[in-house]
VEXRO-361219 format. One record per residue (C-alpha): residue in one letter; x, y, z. Coordinates in steps of 0.2 Angstrom, whole numbers, plus 2048, in hexadecimal, padded with zeros to 3 digits. Example, Ala and Ser with C-alpha at 12.3 -4.5 7.8 and 13.67 -1.06 7.14 Angstrom:
2
pt rest->A x->83E y->7EA z->827
pt rest->S x->844 y->7FB z->824
//
This chain:
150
pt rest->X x->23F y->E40 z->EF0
pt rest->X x->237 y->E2F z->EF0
pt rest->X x->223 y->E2F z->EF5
pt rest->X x->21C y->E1F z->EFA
pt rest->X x->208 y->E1E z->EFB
pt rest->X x->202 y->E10 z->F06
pt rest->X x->1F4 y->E0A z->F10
pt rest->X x->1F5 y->E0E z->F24
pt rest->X x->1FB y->E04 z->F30
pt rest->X x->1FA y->E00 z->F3F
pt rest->X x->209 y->E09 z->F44
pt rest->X x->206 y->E18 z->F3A
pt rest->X x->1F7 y->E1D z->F47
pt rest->X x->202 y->E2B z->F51
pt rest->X x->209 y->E35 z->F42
pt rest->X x->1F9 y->E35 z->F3A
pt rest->X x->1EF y->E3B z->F48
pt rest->X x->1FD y->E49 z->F49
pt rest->X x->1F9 y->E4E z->F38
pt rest->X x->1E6 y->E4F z->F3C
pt rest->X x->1EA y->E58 z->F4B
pt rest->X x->1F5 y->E63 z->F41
pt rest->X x->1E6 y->E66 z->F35
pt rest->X x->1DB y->E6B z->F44
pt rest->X x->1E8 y->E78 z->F45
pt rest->X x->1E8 y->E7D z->F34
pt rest->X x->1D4 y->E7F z->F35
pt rest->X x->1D5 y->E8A z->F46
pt rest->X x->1CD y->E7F z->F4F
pt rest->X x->1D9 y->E6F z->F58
pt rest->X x->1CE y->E70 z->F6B
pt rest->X x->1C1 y->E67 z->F5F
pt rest->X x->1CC y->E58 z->F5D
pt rest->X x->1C4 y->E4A z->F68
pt rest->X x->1CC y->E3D z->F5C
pt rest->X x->1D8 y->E32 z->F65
pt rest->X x->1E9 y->E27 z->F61
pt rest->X x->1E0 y->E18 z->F6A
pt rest->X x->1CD y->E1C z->F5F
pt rest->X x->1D8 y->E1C z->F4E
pt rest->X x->1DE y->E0C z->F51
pt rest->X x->1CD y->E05 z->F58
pt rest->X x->1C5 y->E0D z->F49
pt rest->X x->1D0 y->E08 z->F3B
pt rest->X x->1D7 y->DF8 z->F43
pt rest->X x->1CA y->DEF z->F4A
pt rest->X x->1BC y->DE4 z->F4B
pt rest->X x->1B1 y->DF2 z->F41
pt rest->X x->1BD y->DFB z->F37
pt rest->X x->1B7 y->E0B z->F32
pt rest->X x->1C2 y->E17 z->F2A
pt rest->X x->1CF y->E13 z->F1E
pt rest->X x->1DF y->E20 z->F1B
pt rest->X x->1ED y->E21 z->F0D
pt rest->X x->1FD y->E27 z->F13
pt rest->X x->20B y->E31 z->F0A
pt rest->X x->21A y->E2C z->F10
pt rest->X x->22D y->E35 z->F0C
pt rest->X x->23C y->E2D z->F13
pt rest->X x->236 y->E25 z->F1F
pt rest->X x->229 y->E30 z->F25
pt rest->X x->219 y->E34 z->F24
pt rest->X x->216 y->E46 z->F1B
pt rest->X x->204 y->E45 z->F16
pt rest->X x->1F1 y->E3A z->F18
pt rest->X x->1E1 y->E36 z->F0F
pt rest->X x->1D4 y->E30 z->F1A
pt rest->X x->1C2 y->E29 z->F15
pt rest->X x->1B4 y->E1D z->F17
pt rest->X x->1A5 y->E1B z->F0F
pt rest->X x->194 y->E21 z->F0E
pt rest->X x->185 y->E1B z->F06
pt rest->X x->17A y->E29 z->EFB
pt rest->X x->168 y->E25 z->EF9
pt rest->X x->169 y->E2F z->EE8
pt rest->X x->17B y->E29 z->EE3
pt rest->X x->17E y->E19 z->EEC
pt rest->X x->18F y->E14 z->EF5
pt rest->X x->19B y->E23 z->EF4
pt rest->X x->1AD y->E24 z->EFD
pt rest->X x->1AD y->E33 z->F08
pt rest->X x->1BE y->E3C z->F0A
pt rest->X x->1BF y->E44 z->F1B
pt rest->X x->1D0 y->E4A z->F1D
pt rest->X x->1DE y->E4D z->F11
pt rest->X x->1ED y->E53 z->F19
pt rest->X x->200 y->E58 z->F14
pt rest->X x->20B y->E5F z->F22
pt rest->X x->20F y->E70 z->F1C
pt rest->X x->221 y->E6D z->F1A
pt rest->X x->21C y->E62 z->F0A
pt rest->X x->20E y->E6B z->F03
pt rest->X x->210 y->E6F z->EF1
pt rest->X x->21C y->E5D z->EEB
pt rest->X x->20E y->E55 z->EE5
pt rest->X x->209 y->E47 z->EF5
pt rest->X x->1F6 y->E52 z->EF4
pt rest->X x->1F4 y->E4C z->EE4
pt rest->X x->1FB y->E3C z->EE6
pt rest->X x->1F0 y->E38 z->EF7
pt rest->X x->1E0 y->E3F z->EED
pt rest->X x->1E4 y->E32 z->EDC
pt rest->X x->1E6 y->E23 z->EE8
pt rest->X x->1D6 y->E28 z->EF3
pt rest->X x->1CC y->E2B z->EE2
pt rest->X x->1D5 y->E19 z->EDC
pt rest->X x->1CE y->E11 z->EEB
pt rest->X x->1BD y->E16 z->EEA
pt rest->X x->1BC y->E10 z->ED8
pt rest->X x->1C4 y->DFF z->EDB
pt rest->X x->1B6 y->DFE z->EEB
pt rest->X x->1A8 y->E00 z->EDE
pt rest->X x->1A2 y->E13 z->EE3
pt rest->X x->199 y->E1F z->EDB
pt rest->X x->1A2 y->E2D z->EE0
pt rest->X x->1AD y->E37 z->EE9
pt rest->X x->1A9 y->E42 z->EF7
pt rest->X x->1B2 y->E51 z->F04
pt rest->X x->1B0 y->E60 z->F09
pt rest->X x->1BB y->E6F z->F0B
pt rest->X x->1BA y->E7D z->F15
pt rest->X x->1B4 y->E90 z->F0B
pt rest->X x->1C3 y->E97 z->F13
pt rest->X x->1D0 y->E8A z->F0B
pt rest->X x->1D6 y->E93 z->EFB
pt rest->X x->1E5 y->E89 z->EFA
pt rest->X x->1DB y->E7A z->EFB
pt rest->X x->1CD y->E7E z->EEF
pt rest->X x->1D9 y->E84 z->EE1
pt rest->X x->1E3 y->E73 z->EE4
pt rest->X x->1D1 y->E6A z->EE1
pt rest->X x->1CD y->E77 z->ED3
pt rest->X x->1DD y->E73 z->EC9
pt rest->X x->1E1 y->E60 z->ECB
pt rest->X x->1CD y->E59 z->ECB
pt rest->X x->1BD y->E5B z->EC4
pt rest->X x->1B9 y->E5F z->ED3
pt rest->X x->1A6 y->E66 z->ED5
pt rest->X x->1A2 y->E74 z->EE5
pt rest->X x->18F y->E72 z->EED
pt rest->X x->188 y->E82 z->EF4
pt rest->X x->17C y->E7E z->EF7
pt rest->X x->17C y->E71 z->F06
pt rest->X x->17E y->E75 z->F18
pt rest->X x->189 y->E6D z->F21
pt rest->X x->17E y->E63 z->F33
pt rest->X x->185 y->E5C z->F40
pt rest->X x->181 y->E55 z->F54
pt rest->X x->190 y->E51 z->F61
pt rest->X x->18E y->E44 z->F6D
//
């Protein structure tokens, strides 16, 4: 099986917004996707370009997807934030996890951050023992998650 770890394109935007959607579904929650095909490729294509994203791609196809951007720490300085890293379930467990997670952690290093940051949900075993056994990977309790919707 050959694995290819890229940079998103343009014409990547639909699989990988399947994948996020198919995410959603694997956190109980896809009605709270508001995301769009046509606000991925505003947001990662355009005249502000916001979020950046690493795909895994097998045969042709994309199986799996790092996405981040960064944030800026008044303790820590710039860090990259990793919101989403997601393998389809069919290819969980050949290695495109780790693969996606070394090139995110690459990139932030070559872009001068201090850090790494994500968050996984309390519930997500399979994830936490994925971040437990392949990083130094350290969990704050201590932080409560705030948000507002517009």
């Amino acid at each position: 099986m050959k694995i290819k770890i890229r940079k998103i394109r343009k014409e990547d935007v639909q699989q990988v917004f399947d994948l996020v959607y198919e995410l959603a579904v694997y956190e109980k929650a896809p009605e709270q996707v508001t995301n769009t095909v046509e606000m991925m490729l505003k947001d990662g294509f355009g005249k502000n370009k916001i979020f950046g994203c690493f795909v895994a791609e097998v045969e042709g196809k994309i199986q799996g997807i790092s996405i981040y951007y960064y944030r800026y720490s008044t303790w820590k300085g710039k860090r990259l934030y990793l919101e989403d890293i997601v393998v389809t379930e069919a290819m969980r467990g050949n290695g495109l996890g780790k693969l996606l997670f070394d090139k995110t952690i690459e990139e932030a290093k070559k872009t001068d951050c201090t850090g790494m940051m994500w968050q996984v949900l309390d519930w997500n075993e399979p994830a936490i023992n994925f971040y437990r056994k392949n990083f130094p990977t350290r969990f704050d309790g201590e932080w409560i998650n705030c948000h507002i919707d517009f």
